[in-house]
C-alpha positions as CSV (number, residue, x, y, z in Angstrom):
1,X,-84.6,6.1,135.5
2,X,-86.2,9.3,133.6
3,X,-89.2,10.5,134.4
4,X,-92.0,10.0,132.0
5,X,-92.8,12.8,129.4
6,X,-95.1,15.2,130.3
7,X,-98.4,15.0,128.0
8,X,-100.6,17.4,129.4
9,X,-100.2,20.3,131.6
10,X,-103.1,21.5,134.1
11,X,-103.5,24.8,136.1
12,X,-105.7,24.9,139.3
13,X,-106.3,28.0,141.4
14,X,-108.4,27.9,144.6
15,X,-109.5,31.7,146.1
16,X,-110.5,31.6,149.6
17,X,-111.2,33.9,151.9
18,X,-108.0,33.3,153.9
19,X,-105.8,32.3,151.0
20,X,-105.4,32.0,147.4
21,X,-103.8,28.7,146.2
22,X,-102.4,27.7,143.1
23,X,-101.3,24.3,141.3
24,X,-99.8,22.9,138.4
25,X,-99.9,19.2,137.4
26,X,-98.9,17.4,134.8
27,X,-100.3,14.0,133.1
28,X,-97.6,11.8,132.0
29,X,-97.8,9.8,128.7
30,X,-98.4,6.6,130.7
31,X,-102.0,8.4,132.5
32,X,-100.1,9.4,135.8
33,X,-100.6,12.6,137.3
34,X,-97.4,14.0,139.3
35,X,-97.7,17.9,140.8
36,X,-95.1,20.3,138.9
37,X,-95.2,23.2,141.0
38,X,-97.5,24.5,144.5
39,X,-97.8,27.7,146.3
40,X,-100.1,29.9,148.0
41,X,-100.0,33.6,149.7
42,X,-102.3,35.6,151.7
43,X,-105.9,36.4,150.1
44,X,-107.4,39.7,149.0
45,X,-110.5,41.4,147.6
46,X,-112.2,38.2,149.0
47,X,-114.6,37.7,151.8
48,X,-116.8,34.9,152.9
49,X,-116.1,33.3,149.3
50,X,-117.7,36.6,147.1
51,X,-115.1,38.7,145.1
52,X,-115.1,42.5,146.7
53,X,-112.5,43.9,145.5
54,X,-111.4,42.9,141.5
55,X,-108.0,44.1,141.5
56,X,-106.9,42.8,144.4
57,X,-108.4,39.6,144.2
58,X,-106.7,39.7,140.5
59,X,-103.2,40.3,142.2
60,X,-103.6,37.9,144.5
61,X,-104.1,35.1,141.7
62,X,-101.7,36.5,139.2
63,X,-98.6,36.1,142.4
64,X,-99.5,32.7,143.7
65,X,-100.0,31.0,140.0
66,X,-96.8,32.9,139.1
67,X,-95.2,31.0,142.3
68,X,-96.4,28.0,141.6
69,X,-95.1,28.5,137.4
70,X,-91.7,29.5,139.2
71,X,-91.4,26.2,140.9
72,X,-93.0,24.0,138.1
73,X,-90.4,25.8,135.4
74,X,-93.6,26.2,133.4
75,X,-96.5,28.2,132.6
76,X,-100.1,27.7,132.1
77,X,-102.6,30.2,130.2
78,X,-105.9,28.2,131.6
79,X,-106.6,27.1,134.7
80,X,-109.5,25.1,136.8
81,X,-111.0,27.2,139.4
82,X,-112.9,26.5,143.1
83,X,-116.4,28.1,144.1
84,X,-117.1,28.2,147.5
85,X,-119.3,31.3,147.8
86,X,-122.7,32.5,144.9
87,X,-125.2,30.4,147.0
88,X,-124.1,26.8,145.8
89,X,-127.5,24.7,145.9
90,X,-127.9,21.0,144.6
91,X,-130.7,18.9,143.2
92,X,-130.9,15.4,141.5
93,X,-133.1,15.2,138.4
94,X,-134.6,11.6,137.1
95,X,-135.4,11.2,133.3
96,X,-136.4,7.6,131.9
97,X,-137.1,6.8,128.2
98,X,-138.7,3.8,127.1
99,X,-136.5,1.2,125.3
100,X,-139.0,-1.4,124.3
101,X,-136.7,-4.9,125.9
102,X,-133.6,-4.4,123.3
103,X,-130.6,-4.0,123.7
104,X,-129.1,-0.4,124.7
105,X,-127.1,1.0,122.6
106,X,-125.0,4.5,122.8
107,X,-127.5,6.6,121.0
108,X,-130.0,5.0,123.5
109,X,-127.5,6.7,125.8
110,X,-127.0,9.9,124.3
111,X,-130.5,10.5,123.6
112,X,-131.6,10.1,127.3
113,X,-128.8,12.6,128.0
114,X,-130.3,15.2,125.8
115,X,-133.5,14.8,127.3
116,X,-132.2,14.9,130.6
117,X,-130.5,18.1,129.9
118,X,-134.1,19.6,128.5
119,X,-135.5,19.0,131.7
120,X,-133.1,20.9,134.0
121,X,-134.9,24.1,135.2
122,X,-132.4,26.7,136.5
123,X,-134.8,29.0,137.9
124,X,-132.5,32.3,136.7
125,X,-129.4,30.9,138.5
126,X,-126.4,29.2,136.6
127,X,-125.7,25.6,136.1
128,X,-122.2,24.8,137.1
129,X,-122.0,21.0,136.9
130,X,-124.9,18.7,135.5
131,X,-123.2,15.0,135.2
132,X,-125.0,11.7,135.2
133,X,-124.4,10.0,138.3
134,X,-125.4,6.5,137.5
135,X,-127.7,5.0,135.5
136,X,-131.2,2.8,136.0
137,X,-133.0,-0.4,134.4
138,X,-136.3,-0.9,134.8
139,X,-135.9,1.1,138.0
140,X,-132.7,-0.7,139.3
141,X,-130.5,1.6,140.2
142,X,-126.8,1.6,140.8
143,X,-125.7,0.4,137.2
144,X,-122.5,2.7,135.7
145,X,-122.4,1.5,132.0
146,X,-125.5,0.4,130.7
147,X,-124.2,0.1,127.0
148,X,-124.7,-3.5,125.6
149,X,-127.7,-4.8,128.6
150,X,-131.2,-5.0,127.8
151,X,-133.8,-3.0,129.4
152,X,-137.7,-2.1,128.9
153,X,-136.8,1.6,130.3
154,X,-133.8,3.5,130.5
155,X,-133.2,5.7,133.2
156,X,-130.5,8.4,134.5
157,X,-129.9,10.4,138.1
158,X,-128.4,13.5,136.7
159,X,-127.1,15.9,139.9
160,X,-127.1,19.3,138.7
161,X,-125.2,22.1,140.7
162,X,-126.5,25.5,140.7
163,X,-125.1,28.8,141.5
164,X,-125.9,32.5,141.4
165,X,-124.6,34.3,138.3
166,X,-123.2,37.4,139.3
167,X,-120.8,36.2,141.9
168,X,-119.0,33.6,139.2
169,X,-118.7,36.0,136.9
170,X,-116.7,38.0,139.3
171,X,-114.6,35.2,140.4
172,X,-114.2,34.4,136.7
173,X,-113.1,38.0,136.1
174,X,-110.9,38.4,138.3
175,X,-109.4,35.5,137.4
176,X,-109.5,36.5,133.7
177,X,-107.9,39.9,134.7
178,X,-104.8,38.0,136.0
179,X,-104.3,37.1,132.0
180,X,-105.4,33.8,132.2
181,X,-108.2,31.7,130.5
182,X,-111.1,29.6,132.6
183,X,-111.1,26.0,131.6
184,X,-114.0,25.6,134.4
185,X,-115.6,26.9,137.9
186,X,-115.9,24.0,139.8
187,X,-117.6,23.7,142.9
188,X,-115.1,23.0,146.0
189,X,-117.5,20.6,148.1
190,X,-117.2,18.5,144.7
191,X,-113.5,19.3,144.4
192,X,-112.8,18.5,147.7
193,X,-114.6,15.6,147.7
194,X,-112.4,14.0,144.7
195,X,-109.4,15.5,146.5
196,X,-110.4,13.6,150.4
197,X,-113.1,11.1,150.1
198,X,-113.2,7.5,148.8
199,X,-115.4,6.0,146.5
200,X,-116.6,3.4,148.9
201,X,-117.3,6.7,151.4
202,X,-119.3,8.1,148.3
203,X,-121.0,5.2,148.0
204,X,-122.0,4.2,151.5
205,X,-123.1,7.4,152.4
206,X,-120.4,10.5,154.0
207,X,-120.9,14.4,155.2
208,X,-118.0,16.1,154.3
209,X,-117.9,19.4,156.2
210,X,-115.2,21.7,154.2
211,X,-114.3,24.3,157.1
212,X,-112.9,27.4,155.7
213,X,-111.7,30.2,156.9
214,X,-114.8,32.7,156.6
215,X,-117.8,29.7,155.0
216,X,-117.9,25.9,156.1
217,X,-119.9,24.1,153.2
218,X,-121.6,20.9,154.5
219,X,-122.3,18.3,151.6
220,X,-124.0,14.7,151.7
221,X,-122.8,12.3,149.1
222,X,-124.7,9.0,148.8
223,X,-125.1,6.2,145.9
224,X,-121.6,7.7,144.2
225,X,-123.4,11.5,144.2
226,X,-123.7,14.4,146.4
227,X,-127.2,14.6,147.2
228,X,-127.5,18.1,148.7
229,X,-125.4,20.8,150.4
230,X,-126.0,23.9,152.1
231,X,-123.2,26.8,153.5
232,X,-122.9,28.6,156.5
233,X,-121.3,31.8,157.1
234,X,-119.2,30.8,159.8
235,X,-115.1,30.0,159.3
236,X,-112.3,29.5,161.4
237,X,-111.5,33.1,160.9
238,X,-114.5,33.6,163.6
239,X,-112.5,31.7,165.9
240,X,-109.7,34.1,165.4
241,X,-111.9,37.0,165.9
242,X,-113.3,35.8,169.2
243,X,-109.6,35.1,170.2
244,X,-108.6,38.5,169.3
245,X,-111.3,40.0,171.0
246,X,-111.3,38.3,174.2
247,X,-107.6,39.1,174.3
248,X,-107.0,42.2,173.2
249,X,-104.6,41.5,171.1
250,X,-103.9,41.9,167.1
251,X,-105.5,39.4,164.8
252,X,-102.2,38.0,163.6
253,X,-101.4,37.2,167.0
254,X,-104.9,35.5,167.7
255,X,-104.0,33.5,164.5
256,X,-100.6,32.3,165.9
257,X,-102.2,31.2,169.5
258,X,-105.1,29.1,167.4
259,X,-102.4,27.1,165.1
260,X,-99.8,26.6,167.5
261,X,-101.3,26.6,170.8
262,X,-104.9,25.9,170.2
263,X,-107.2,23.1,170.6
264,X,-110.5,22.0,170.5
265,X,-110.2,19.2,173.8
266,X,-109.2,20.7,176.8
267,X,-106.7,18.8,179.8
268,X,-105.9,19.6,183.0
269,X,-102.4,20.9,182.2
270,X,-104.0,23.3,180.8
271,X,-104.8,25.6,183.8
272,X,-101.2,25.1,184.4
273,X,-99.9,26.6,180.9
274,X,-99.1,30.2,180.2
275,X,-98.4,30.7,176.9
276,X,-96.7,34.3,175.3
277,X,-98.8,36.5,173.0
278,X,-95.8,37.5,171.5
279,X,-94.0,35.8,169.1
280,X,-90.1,34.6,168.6
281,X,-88.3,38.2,167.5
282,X,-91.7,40.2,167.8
283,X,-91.0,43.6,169.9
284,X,-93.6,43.9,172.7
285,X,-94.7,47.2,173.0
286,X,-96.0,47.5,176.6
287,X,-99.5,46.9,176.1
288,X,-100.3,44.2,178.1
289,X,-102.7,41.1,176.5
290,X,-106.1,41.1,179.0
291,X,-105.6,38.3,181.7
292,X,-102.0,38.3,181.0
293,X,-99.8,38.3,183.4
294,X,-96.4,40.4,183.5
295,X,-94.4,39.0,180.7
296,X,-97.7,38.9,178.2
297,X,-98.8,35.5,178.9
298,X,-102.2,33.8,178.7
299,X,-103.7,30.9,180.0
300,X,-104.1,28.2,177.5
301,X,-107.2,27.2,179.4
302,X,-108.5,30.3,178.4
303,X,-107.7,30.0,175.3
304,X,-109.4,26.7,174.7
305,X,-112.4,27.7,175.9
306,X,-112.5,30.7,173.4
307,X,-112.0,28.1,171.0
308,X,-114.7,25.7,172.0
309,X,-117.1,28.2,172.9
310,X,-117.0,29.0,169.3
311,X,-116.6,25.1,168.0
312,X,-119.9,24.6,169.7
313,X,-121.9,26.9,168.0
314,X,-120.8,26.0,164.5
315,X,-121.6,22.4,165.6
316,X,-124.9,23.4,166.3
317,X,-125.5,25.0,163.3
318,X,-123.8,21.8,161.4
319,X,-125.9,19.3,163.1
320,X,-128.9,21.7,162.1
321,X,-127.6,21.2,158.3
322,X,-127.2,17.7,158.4
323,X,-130.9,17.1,159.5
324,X,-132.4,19.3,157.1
325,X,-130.3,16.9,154.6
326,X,-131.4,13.9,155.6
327,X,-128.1,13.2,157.2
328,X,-130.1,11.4,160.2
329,X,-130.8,7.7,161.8
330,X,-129.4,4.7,159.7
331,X,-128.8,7.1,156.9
332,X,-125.9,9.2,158.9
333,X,-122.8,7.5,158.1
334,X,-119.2,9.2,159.0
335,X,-118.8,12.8,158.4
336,X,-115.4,14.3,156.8
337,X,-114.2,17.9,158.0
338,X,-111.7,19.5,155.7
339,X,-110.3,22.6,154.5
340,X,-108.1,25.1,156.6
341,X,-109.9,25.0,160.0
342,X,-110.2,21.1,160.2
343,X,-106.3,21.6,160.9
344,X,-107.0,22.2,164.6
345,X,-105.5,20.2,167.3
346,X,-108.5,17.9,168.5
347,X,-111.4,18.5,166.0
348,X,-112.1,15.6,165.4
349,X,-112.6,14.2,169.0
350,X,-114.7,17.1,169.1
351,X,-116.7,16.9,166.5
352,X,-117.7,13.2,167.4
353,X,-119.2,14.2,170.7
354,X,-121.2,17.3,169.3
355,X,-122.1,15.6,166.5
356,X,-122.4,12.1,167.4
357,X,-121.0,10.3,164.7
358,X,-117.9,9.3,163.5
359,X,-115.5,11.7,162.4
360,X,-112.5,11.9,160.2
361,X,-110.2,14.6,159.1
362,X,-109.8,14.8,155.2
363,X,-106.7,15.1,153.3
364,X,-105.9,15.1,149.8
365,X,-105.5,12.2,148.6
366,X,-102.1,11.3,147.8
367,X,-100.4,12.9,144.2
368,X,-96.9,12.0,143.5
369,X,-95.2,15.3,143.8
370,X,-97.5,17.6,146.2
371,X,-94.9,19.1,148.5
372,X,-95.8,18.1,152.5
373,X,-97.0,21.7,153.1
374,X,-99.6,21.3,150.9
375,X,-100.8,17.7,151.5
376,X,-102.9,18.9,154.9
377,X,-106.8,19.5,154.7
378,X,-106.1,23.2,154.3
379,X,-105.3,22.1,150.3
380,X,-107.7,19.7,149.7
381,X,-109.9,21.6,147.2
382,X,-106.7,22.5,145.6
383,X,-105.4,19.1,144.8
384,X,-109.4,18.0,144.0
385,X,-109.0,21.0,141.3
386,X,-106.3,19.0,139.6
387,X,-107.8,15.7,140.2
388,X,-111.5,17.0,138.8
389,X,-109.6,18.7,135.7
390,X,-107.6,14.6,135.0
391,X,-110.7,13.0,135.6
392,X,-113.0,15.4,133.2
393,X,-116.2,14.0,134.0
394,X,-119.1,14.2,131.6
395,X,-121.2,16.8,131.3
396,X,-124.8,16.4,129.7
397,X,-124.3,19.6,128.1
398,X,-121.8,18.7,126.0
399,X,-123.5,15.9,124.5
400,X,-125.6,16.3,121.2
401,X,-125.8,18.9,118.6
402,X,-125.3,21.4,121.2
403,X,-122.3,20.4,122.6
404,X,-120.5,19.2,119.9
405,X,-120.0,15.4,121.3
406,X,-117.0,15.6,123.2
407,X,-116.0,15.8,127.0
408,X,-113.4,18.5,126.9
409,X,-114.1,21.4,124.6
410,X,-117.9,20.7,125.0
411,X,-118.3,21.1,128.9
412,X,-115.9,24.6,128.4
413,X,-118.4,26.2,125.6
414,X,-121.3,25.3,127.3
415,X,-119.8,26.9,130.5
416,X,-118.5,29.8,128.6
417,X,-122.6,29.8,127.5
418,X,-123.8,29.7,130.6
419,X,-121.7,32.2,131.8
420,X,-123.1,34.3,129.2
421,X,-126.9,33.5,129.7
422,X,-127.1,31.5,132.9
423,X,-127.9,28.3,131.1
């Protein structure tokens, strides 16, 4: 049987710290989506999710999206991009507008939009997102459509997602400077959360905790919304360090004994383990690892306690962010850790006993077509990219006069404005 014709072709690009990721979907005639073409290569010009170096950041874009056109035998001029860096910050905004007992109609609809979007005070900073969440009568919340019901007052939970200006304009730029156009900057705890969460998660009430490789971003989402988020500096590319340090040793070896040999839950074999600091085909050199012995081995009980050493600190400063959230007592549901560190043998049983709660590991979600090396947590804001981009949620700003009335070209001239003019 053929495969469906191609309606719509989408471009994602995710730059981290660690790597930079690209994507390219396509959205068949019949509304499926089905992942043309993946790849990724090492970052550069990036650190703890800031642009500092334009030109390489820029070459580091144009190769992997040029991979990824390579393998999906197409190209792309636009694509959706990932923040994870320019002080994200979150905040829910309420309007109501009377409606007198009738019935609602859709310029009862659009109108409290517009007003909502009056009242959204950016402070100087940029407004990335600002989408209705859901919808109240009377003070009732939890209602999705309220077209056609009756109601004395209309009401709207708009979350609005802020970021500093000068950093997106960077990413933007750099991206810009690899010859191609931005269709949005999305915000990867909300990307990531399309890409690994589900909507009863969403609902119920879920931390997701997106550990990267130089910034984990912790986000609660309740009531279908995220309600707040905050980052911290710290990535899995700390644990490295501390490996590398402890040892000796180069970073790129540190990095091999984290992924292959590392763990976050220790056993008693472990003492009993030697593992080589040297890869398959790598030329030793003489210089011996510290507390290796003869033939450049380690302990892997060393090694684990490196690791948790480090895991316990971040844990810390996680369960600190999750109180100062509200993430506490009935409220604190199960918490999600994705993104490239949540890869790590164990995290999970290690999370739930620093954290106390039940923990998951997130991966995307599944897309027909997303090769097996890119379906692990590492990717998740990747694929949430694409699946934000299909989904093309409203945006308040691109309702009215303003905007023009449509979803599409409306939310990517009022980004374009705010870009120009933080909001």
């Amino acid at each position: 049987m053929a495969n469906p014709r191609i309606a719509r072709v989408f471009g994602a690009v995710n730059i981290g710290s660690f790597r930079v990721s690209a994507l390219i979907a396509g959205r068949s005639e019949t509304g499926e989506i089905m992942v043309l073409g993946s790849a990724h290569r090492a970052a550069q010009g990036v650190k703890r999710g800031y642009v500092v170096d334009s030109q390489a950041a820029t070459y580091a874009i144009r190769d992997a999206i040029e991979r990824a056109e390579k393998m999906a035998n197409t190209s792309v001029s636009g694509v959706w991009i990932g923040c994870s860096g320019a002080g994200l910050a979150s905040r829910i905004v309420h309007v109501e507008n009377d409606i007198g007992g009738r019935r609602i109609e859709q310029e009862d609809i659009d109108h409290l939009l517009v007003s909502a979007r009056d009242v959204i005070q950016p402070e100087g900073r940029m407004v990335l997102h600002a989408q209705p969440a859901h919808y109240t009568l009377d003070g009732a919340h939890g209602v999705g459509n309220p077209k056609g019901l009756h109601a004395e007052r209309l009401g709207v939970d708009i979350h609005v997602m802020l970021a500093d200006g000068a950093p997106v304009r960077n990413l933007t730029e750099a991206v810009q400077n690899a010859h191609l156009d931005v269709e949005a900057v999305v915000a990867s705890p909300m990307a990531a959360a399309y890409a690994c969460l589900t909507g009863e998660e969403r609902e119920l009430g879920v931390a997701l905790v997106e550990f990267g490789a130089e910034v984990t971003t912790v986000s609660v989402h309740a009531a279908g919304m995220l309600l707040g988020l905050a980052t911290i500096s710290q990535g899995s590319g700390d644990i490295t360090d501390a490996i590398a340090a402890h040892f000796g040793i180069r970073r790129f070896q540190a990095e091999r004994l984290k992924c292959v040999n590392g763990s976050a839950i220790a056993t008693p074999a472990d003492h009993r383990e030697l593992i080589p600091v040297h890869g398959p085909g790598e030329e030793f050199t003489g210089q011996l690892a510290r507390h290796a012995d003869d033939k450049n081995r380690v302990p892997r009980a060393e090694l684990i306690t490196v690791i948790t050493t480090q895991l316990a600190g971040l844990m810390d400063e996680i369960n600190r962010v999750l109180k100062s959230l509200g993430f506490v007592g009935a409220r604190a549901g199960q918490v999600v850790f994705t993104g490239g560190g949540a890869e790590l043998a164990g995290l999970a049983d290690f999370a739930q006993g620093a954290l106390g709660r039940p923990v998951r590991i997130g991966r995307p979600i599944a897309i027909k077509g997303l090769a097996e090396a890119h379906a692990t947590p590492g990717f998740s804001t990747l694929a949430g990219l694409v699946q934000y981009a299909t989904a093309d949620p409203l945006d308040i700003r691109s309702v009215g006069p303003r905007g023009g009335g449509g979803k599409g070209k409306g939310l990517i001239a009022a980004l374009i404005h705010a870009l120009k003019s933080n909001f």
